[in-house]
C-alpha positions as a printed Julia matrix, in Angstrom:
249×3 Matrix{Float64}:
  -5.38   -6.51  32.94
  -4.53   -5.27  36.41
  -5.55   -5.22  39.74
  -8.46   -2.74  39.33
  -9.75   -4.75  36.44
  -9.74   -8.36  38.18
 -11.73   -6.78  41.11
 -14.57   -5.96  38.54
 -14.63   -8.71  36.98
 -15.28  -10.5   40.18
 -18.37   -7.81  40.95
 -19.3    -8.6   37.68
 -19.95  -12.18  38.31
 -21.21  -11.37  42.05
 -23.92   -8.65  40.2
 -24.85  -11.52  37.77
 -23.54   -9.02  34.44
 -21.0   -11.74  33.7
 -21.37  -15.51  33.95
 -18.59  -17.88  35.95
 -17.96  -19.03  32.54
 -17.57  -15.89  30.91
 -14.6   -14.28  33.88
 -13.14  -18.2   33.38
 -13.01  -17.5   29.57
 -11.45  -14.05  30.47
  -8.5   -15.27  32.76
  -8.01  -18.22  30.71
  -5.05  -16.27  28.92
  -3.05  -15.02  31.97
  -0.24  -14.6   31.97
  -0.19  -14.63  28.34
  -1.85  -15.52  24.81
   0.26  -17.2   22.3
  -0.8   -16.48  19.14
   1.77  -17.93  17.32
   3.87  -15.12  16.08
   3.43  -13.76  19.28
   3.14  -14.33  22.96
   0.89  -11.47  24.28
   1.73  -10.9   28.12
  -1.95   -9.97  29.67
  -0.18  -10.09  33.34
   2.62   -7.39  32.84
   0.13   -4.77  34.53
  -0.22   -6.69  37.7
   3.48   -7.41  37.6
   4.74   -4.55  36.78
   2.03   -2.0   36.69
   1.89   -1.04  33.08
   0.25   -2.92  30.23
   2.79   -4.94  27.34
   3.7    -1.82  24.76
   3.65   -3.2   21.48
   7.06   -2.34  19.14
   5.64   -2.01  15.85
   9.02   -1.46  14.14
   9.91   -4.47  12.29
   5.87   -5.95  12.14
   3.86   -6.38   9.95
   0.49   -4.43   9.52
  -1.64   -7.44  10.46
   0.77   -8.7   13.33
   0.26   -5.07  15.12
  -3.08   -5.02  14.88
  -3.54   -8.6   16.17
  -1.66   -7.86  18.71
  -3.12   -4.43  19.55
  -6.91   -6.01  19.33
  -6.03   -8.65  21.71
  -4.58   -6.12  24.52
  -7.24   -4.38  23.79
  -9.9    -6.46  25.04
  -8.25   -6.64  28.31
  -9.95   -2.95  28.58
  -6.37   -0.56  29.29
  -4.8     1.78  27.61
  -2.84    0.25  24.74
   0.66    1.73  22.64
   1.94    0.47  20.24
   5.92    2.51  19.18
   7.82    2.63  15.95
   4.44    2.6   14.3
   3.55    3.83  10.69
   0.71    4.54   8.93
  -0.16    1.23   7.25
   0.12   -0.7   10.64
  -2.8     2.17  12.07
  -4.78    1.74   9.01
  -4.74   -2.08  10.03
  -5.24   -1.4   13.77
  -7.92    0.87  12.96
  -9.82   -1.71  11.24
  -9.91   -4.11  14.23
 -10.29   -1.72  17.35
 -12.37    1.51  17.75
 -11.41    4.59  19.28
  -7.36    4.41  17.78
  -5.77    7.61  17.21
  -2.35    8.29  15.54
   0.23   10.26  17.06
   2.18   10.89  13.59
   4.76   13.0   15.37
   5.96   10.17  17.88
   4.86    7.41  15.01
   2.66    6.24  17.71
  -0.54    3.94  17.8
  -2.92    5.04  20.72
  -6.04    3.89  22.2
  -6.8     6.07  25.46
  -9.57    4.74  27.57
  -8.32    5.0   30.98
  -7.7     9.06  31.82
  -6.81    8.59  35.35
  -3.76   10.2   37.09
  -1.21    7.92  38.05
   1.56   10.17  38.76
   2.61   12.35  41.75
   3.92   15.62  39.64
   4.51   17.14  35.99
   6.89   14.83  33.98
   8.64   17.69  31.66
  10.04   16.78  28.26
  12.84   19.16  26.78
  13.96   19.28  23.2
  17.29   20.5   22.4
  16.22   21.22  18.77
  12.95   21.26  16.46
  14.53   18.13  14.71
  14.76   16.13  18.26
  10.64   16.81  18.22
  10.33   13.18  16.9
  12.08   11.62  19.44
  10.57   13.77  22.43
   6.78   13.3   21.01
   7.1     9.36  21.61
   8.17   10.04  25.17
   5.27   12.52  25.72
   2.81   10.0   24.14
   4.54    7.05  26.62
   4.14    9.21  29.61
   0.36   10.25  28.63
  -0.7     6.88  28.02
   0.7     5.38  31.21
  -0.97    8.26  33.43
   0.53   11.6   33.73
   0.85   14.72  33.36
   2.95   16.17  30.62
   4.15   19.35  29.76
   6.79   19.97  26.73
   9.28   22.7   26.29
  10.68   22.47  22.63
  13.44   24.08  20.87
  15.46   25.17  23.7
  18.93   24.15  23.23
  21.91   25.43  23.84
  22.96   27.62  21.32
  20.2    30.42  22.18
  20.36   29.19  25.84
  18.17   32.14  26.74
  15.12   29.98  25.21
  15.75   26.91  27.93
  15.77   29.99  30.5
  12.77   31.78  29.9
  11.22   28.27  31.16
  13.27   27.87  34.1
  10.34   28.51  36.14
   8.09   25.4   34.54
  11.31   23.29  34.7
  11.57   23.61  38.67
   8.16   22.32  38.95
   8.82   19.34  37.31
   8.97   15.88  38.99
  11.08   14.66  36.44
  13.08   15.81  33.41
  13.04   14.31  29.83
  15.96   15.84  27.76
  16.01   14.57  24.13
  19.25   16.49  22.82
  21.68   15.6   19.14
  24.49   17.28  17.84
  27.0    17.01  20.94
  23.98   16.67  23.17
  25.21   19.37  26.03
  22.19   20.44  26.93
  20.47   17.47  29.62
  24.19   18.86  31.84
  22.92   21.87  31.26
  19.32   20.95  33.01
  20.45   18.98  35.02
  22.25   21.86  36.69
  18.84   24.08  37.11
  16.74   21.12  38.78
  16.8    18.94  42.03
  15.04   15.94  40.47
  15.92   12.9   38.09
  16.48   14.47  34.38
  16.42   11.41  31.95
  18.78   12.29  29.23
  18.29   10.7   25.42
  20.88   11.28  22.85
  18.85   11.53  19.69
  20.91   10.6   16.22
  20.46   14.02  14.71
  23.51   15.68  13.71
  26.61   15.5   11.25
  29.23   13.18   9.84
  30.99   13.38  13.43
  28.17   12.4   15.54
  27.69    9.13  14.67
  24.11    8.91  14.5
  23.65    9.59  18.16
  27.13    8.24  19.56
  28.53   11.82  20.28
  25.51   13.14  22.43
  25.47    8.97  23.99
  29.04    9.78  25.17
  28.33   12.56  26.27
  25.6    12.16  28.03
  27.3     9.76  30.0
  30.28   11.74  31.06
  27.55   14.6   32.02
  29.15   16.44  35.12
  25.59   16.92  36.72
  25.16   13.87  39.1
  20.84   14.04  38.65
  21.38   12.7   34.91
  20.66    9.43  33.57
  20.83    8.43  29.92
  18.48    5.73  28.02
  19.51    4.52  24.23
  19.91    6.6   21.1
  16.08    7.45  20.16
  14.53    5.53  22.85
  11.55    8.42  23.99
   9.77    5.07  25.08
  12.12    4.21  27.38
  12.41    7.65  28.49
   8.9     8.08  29.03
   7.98    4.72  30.95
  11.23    5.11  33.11
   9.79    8.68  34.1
   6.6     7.66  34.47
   7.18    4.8   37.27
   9.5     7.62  38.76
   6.57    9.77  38.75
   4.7     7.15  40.81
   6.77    6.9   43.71
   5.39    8.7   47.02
């Protein structure tokens, strides 16, 4: 529930669609819904101005889709991460309209297509296996209002490949760069842009890169002063931090 969607409710009532009881019933569960295993936060869009995004990675089946249903009534978009295909099958059964996003593991129910962002958010992947990791960041971005466009497979070993979209990349609000191995390439971005590239180490790799701890480190030494680095695997965070980024004027 946000702003938009409190000021209809109250022409609802003044058009006589919805009674004073009904909009009471509505609000009654602001700022949030406690349904035991859960606390559901229906205020975080006014607050913050994005909807709750439900983790489905450690959940079960029936605590995603109770969750899911209930944000869902608030009439937003609603994403639910870290999802698999038991906890959609649930989902599905409760709420109409759900898609799957199998690449980014993501649970997806679209209503509201308006633009919230000023620009293109780009997402780069270093490598076809760092796909998974950029897909939940392109799904996080799309569902909170943006435009997207993805450049895959271009890392540095055929750097040629991020070059021939050096173009696309310039005319990019912000930059997502989802790189393993020794995860060189967001430095290598950020060097070719004048905006905010948001860099995420991804745990692909060998023995030596520690699941992710070899392109975290260095990430974070990056010599290009426009890069920022989220968590090992975190698209999400990736893709929400670029998308308020996206809304500034």
């Amino acid at each position: 529930m946000n702003a938009a969607s409190i000021r209809q409710l109250f022409e609802q009532v003044r058009g006589r669609k919805l009674s004073p009881d009904e909009a009471v019933d509505r609000l009654r569960h602001l700022p949030f819904e406690d349904l035991g295993f859960a606390k559901v936060d229906h205020h975080r869009a006014l607050r913050a101005g994005m909807p709750e995004v439900i983790l489905g990675e450690g959940k079960t089946p029936a605590q995603v889709a109770a969750i899911f249903a209930r944000l869902a009534k608030h009439g937003s978009n609603v994403l639910a991460t870290r999802a698999n295909e038991k906890q959609f099958a649930a989902v599905k059964r409760k709420v109409r309209g759900v898609e799957y996003r199998e690449l980014g593991r993501a649970i997806v129910l679209h209503r509201d297509a308006s633009n919230y962002g000023k620009g293109v958010i780009a997402v780069v992947s270093a490598g076809t296996s760092d796909i998974p990791v950029a897909e939940e960041a392109v799904v996080t971005a799309e569902v909170m209002g943006n435009d997207v466009e993805h450049f895959y497979d271009v890392g540095v070993a055929g750097i040629h490949r991020l070059l021939a979209n050096r173009e696309a990349l310039t005319r990019a609000r912000v930059v997502i760069v989802c790189a393993g191995m020794e995860g060189a390439l967001p430095s290598v971005v950020g060097g070719l842009v004048g905006v905010p590239v948001i860099a995420v180490p991804t745990s692909i790799g060998y023995g030596a890169s520690f699941k992710g701890m070899a392109a975290l480190l260095g990430m974070l030494n990056s010599c290009a002063s426009n890069v920022s680095v989220v968590n090992i695997d975190n698209g999400f965070g990736a893709g929400y931090v670029a998308s308020l980024i996206n809304r500034l004027p």
